[in-house]
C-alpha distance (Angstrom), angle and dihedral (degrees) to the residues before:
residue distance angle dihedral
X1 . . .
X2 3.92 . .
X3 3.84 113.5 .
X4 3.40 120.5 -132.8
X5 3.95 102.1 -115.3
X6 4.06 86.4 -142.4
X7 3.71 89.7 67.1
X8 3.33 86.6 46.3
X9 3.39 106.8 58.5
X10 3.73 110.3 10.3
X11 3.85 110.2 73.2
X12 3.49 114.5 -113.8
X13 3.97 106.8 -112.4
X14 3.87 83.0 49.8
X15 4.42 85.6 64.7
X16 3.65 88.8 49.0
X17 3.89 95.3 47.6
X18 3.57 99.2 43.2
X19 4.28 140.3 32.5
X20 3.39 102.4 -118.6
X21 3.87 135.2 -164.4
X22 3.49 128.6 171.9
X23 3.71 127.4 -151.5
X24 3.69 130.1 -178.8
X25 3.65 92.5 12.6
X26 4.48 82.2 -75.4
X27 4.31 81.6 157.5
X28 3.89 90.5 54.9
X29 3.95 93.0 39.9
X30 3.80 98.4 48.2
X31 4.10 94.8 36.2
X32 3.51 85.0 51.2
X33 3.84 113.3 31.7
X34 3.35 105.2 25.0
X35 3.90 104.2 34.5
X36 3.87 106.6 156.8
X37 3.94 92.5 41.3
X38 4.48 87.1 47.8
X39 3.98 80.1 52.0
X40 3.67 103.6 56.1
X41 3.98 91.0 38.0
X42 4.29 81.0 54.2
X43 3.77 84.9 46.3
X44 3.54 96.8 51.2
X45 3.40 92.3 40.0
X46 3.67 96.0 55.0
X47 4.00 92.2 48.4
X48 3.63 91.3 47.6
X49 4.33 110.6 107.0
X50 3.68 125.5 155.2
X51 3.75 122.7 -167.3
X52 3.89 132.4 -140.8
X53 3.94 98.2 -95.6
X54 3.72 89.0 45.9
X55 3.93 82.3 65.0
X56 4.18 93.1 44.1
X57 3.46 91.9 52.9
X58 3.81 118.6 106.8
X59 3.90 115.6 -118.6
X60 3.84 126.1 81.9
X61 3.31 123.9 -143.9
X62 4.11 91.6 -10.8
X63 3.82 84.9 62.8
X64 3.95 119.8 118.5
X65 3.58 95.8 -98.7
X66 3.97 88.8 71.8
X67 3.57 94.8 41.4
X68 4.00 84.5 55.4
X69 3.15 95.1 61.3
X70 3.30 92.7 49.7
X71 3.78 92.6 52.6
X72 4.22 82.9 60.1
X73 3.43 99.0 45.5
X74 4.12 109.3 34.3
X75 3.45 94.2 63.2
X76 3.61 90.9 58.5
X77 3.57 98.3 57.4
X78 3.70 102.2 -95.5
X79 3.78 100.7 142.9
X80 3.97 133.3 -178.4
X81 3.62 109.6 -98.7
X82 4.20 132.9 -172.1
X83 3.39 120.9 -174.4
X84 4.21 120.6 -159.9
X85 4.14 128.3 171.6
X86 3.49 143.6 151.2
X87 4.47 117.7 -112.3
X88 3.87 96.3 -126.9
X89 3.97 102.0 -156.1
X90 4.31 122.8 -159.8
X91 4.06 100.1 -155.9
X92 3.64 111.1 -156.4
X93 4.07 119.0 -172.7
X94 4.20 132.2 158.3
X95 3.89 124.1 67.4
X96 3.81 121.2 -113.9
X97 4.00 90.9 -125.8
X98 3.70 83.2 -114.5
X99 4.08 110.0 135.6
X100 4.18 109.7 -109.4
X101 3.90 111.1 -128.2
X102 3.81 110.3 -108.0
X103 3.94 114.9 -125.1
X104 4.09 114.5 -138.0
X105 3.91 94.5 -88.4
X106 3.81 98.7 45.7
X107 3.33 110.4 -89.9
X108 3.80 125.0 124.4
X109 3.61 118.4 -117.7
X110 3.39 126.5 -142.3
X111 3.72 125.6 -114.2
X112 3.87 96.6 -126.7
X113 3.97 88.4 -168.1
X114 3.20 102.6 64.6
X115 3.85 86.9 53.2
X116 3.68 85.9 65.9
X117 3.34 98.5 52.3
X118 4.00 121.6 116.4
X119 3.77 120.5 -90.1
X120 3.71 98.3 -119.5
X121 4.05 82.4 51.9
X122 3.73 100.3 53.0
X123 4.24 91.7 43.3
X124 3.83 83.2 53.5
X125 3.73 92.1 48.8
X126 4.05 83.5 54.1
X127 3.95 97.8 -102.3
X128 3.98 118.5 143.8
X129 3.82 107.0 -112.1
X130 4.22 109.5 -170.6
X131 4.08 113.7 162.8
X132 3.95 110.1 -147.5
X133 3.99 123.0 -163.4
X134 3.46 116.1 -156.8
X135 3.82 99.5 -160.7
X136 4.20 113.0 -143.5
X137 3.81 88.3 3.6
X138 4.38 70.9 153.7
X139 3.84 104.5 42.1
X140 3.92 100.6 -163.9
X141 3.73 104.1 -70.4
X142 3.98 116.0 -168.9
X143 3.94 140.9 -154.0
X144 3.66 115.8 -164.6
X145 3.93 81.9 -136.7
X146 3.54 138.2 26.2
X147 3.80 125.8 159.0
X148 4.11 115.9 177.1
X149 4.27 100.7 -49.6
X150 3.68 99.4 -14.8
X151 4.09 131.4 83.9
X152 3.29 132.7 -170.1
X153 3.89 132.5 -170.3
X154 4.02 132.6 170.5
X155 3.74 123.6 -153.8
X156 3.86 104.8 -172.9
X157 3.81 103.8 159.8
X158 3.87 108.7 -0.4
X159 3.86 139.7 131.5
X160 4.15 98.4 -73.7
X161 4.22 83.2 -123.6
X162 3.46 93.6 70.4
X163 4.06 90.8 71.6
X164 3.74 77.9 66.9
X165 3.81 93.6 55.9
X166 4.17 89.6 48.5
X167 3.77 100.5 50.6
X168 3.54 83.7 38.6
X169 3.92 89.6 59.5
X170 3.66 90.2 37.3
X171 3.44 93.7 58.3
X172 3.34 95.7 50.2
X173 3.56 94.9 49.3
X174 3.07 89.3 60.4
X175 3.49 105.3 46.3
X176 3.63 93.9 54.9
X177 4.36 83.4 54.8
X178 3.76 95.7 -111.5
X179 3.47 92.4 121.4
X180 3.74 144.8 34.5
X181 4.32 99.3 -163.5
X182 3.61 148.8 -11.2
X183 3.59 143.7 -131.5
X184 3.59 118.8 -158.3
X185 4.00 110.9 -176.0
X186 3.97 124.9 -160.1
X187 3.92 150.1 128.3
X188 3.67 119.2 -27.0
X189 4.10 105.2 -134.4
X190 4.39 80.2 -123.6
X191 3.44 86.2 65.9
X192 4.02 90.8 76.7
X193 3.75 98.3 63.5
X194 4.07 77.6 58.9
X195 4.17 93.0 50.6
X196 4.02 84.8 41.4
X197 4.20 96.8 59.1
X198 3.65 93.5 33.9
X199 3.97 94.4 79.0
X200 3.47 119.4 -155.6
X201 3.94 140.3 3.0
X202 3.27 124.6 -93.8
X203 3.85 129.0 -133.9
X204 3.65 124.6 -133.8
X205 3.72 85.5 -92.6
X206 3.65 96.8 56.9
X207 3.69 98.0 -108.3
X208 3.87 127.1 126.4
X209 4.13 103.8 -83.8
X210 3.94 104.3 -123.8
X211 4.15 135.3 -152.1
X212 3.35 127.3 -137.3
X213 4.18 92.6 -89.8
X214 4.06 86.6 62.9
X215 3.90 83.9 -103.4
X216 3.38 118.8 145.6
X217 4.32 112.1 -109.8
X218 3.35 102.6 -113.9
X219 4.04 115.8 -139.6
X220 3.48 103.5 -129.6
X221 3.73 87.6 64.0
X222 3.85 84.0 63.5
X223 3.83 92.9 53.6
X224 3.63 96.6 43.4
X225 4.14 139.1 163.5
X226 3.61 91.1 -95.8
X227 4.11 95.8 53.7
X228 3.58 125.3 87.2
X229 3.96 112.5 -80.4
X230 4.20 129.1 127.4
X231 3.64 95.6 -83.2
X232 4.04 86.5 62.2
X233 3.53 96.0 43.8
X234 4.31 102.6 42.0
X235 3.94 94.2 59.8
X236 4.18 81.2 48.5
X237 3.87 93.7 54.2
X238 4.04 87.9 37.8
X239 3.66 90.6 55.4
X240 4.11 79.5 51.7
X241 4.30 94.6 -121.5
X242 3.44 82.7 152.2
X243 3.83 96.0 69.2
X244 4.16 120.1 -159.5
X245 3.84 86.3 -22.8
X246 3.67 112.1 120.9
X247 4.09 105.7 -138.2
X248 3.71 127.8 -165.6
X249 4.27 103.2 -158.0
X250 3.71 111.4 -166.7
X251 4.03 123.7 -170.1
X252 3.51 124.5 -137.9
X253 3.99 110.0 -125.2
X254 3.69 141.4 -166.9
X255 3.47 90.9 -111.1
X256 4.08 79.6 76.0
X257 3.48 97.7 56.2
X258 4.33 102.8 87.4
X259 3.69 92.2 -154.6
X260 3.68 109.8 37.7
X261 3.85 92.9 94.5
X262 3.50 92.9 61.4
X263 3.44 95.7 49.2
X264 3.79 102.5 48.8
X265 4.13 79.1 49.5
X266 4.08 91.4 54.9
X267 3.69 89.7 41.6
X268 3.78 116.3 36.5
């Protein structure tokens, strides 16, 4: 029988915290490759709780559920990192006038050596040599947190787009070898029966945030289709936005949320 390589390498209370999908084999890589980082993201993970009021408070992604993961990870060395460069490009055109091999069905087949040649060889030889700089061919992408070859980002209450911005970043990351996987935390889709019994949103204050009609706001509205949660992200990583980058995307649950037991009990 084939084990499931999340039971394998994810510790178990992790899987009943979190929603977890795994693509590019990002469990196997980090377990694996990156051991001591994949620990301290576990660690944090585990620590990590949020509460009920922390989800009726206003704020999105500034909220204190970002800034506590911060508080776990920051210490640790996890910094905010951007990377920027220009693609430098060595154009080489003309033929030597020496006759290309010919593979068994026809085709010719192309002396790979001479590609390797030196530039000063190759405009000797005759070839066209033109260098090209594509200035900002990487425009200053950022992770919230990188630490040696492993990033991490959380998206708890964003505009959904900006999933497209992190794998984005990830993916470039990665193709310029910086890193070997990502993690990319955010809302659980069995967090909305949650925002859905939890009424309306609160003001700073504390009091019931109102419309226009003197109806209350309700919360859900806050936390809604077009915000970042797994739903918005898994057709993203499907569609493969992420590139070669192998990403670990975790779900935030109820199981999280210390007092939600108590209140489904008081209000069933």
């Amino acid at each position: 029988m084939t084990t499931d390589p999340l039971d394998t390498f994810i510790p178990e209370d992790i899987r009943t915290l979190y929603e977890i999908h795994n693509y590019r084999n990002a469990a196997q890589v980090l377990a694996t490759g990156c051991p001591e980082e994949f620990k301290e993201i576990i660690e944090g993970l585990r620590a990590f709780r949020l509460t009920l009021a922390d989800i009726r408070k206003p704020g999105g992604n500034e909220s204190d559920i970002p800034k506590r993961i911060s508080g776990l990870l920051r210490a640790k060395g996890w910094m905010e990192t951007r990377i920027k460069g220009d693609l430098l490009i060595t154009k080489v055109s003309g033929s030597s006038g020496k006759k290309a091999k010919e593979t068994s069905n026809g085709e010719e087949e192309e002396n790979e050596s001479e590609t390797l040649e030196k530039i000063e060889e190759l405009q000797r030889k005759g070839y066209q040599v033109e260098h090209i700089t594509r200035e900002n061919f990487l425009d200053g992408h950022k992770v919230d947190y990188v630490k040696r070859r492993v990033a991490f980002d959380l998206e708890w209450n964003s505009k959904d787009q900006t999933f497209d911005r992190d794998l984005y970043a990830f993916r470039a990351f990665h193709e310029c070898d910086l890193i070997d996987a990502a993690v990319l935390l955010t809302r659980s889709s069995s967090l909305n029966a949650v925002f859905e019994k939890l009424g309306p949103e609160l003001n700073t204050d504390g009091t019931p945030k109102m419309l226009k009609n003197n109806k209350p706001k309700l919360l859900k509205t806050k936390y809604g289709a077009s915000t970042t949660w797994m739903g918005k992200l898994l057709y993203r990583l499907n569609a493969g936005r992420h590139g070669g980058c192998p990403v670990l995307a975790l779900g935030i649950t109820p199981n999280l949320i210390t007092d939600w037991a108590e209140y489904e009990k008081n209000h069933s």
